[in-house]
N, C-alpha and C positions, 0 to 999 in steps of 0.2 A: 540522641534524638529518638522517639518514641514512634513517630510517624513516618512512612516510607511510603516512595512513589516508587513503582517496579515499571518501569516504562520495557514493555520486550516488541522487538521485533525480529523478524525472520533473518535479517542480518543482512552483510556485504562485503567483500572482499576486495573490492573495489573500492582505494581511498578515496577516488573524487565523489563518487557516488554516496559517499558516508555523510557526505555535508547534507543530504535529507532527512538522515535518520537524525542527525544534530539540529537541525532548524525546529524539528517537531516535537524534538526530547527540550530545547529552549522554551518554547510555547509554553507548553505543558508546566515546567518548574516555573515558570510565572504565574503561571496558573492557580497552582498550591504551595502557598508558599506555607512554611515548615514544617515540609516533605522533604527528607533527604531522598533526591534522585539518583535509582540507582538503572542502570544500563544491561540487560540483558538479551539474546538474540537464542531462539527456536532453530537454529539449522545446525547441527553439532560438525555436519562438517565447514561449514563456514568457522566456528571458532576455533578447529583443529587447524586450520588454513591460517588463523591468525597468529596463533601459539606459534606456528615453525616460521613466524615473522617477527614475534619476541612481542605481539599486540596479544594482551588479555581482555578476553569480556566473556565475562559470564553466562551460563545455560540458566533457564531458569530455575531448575533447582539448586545449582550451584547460589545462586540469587537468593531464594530462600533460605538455604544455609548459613549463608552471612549476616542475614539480617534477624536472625534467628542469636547468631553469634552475640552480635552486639547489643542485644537487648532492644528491639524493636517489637513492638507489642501488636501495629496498627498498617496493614502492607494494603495499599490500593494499587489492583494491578490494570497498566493502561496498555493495551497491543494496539501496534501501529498497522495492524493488517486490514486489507480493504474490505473484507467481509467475517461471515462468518464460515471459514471453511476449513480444511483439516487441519492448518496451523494454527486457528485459534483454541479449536478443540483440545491440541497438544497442550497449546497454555490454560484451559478450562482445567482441563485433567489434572494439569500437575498443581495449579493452585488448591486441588479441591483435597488434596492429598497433604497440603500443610496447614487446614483450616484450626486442626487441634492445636498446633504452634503456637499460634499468636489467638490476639481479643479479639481481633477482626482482619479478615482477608475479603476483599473485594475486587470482580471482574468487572473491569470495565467494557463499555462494545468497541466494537470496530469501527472506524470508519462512514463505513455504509451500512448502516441497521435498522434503518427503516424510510419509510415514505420522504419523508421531510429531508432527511439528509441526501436522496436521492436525488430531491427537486433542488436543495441547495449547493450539490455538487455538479450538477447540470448548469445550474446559472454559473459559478465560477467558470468550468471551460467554454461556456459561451463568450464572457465576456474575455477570457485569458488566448480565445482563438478564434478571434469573427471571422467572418464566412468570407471566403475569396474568390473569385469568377473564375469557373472552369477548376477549379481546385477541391477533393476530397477530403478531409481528415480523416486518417484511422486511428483510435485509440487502441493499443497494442498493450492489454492483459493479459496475466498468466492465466487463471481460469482453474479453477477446481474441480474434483470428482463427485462432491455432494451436492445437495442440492440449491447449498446459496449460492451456486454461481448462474444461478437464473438474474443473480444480480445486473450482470452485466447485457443482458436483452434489456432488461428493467431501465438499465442506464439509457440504454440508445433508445428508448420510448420516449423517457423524458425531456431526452434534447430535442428528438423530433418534434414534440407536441411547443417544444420552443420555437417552433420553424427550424430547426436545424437538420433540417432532411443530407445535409453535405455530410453529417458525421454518422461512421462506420464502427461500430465497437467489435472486436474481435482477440480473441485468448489464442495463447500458444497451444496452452496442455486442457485447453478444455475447449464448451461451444458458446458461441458460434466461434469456428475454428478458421482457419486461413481460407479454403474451399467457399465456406462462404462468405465471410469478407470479399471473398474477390467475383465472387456471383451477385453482390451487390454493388460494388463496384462497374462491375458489366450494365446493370439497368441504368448508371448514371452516364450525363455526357459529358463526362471530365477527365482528361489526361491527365492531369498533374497529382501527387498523391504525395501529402502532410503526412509520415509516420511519428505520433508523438507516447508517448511510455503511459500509462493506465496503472502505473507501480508506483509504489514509494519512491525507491530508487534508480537509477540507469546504471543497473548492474550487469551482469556477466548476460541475462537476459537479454539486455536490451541490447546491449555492446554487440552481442554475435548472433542471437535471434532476429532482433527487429534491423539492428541497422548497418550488420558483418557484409564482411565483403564473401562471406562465403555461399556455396551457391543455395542454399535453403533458406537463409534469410531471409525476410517478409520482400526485404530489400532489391534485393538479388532477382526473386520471384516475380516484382512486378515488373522491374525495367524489362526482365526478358518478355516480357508479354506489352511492351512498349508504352508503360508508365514514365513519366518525368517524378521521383520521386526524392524527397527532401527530408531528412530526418532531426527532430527535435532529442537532442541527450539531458534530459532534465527531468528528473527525478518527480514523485507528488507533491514532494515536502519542500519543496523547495518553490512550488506557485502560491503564490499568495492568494490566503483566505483558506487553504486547505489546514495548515497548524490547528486554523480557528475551530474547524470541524471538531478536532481533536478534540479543544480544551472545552468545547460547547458537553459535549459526552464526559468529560473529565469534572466539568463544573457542576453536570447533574448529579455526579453520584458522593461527591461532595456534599452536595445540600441534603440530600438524602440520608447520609450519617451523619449530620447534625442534630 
């Protein structure tokens, strides 16, 4: 096969959790069809994690290499990551470094890459999470060190201006950070508190940041400040209408190199 789909994502160690990155990587080969898909993941200790489990997946330049191997001329690369931030840059990078390889190497976007996908991934969690009396949702994101992760303000503008004033957007390792998620939380008059995953998957993050019984978890954090708090373990990939985001990005750059 001459054409290849490099579907990469950040990865998981986490078998149940894998069923997202599976649901999105299906999408997708429906999407293009003859494209051999092939599966690689950006966190080298995650696939080191899976090696000493006797589970192989590919880095992406390991990915580039094979397909390289086999005589693949034509590599479209799709990342399953929510924006553009230093993970995707990783997969920018190393794509751009086997562009002499092959006839054609293409990056696909993220996710969230602009306006439109922003207002169409606001309507999905509206309709996948109506509003409940006395109830807050927080979307519970990692959050980056550059500058797209303004995305995630961006996001909670758009729900709001949907009337979704109950939904809280808030990262781990970025802003708006826990501090204020819960300073917004404060101006509302709602005890009860929806934690649901802003990730791909409900990995090692979500399992012990967002919803751990330990005492820094989002989890932990609110009941001790006398939250009634419920959490959602369910991955991006796995809400329907999100794949379609994928394959909507994946469709354009397809017509493109036609």
């Amino acid at each position: 096969m001459e054409k290849a789909l490099l579907c990469v994502s950040f990865g998981t160690s986490v078998p149940e959790a894998e069923e997202s990155i599976a649901a999105v990587e299906n999408a997708l080969r429906a999407a293009a069809p003859g494209r051999l898909l092939v599966r690689a993941y950006t966190s080298s200790m995650i696939c080191r994690k899976l090696a000493g489990r006797g589970e192989t997946v590919l880095s992406v330049q390991e990915a580039f290499q094979q397909l390289a191997e086999q005589g693949v001329s034509d590599v479209l690369v799709q990342p399953t990551h929510l924006l553009r931030g230093s993970e995707y840059d990783k997969v920018r990078t190393e794509a751009a470094l086997w562009r002499e390889r092959f006839s054609a190497v293409r990056l696909g976007a993220p996710l969230l890459a602009g306006t439109e996908d922003l207002r169409a991934f606001a309507g999905i969690l509206d309709e996948a999470y109506p509003a409940r009396q006395g109830q807050a949702l927080v979307l519970f994101g990692h959050g980056t060190d550059v500058f797209a992760n303004m995305v995630y303000p961006a996001l909670q503008t758009a729900l709001h201006l949907l009337g979704r004033t109950d939904i809280v957007v808030g990262t781990v390792e970025g802003w708006p950070g826990f501090p204020e998620e819960l300073e917004q939380l404060r101006r509302q008059d709602r005890r009860q508190v929806h934690l649901v995953p802003l990730m791909l998957v409900a990995g090692d993050h979500v399992l012990n940041d967002m919803a751990g019984d330990g005492a820094e978890s989002w989890k932990s954090r609110l009941e001790g400040r006398g939250y009634s708090v419920r959490c959602t373990l369910r991955g991006l990939g796995m809400m329907p209408g999100v794949p379609e985001l994928y394959c909507r990005h994946l469709r354009e750059d397809l017509a493109i190199q036609k």
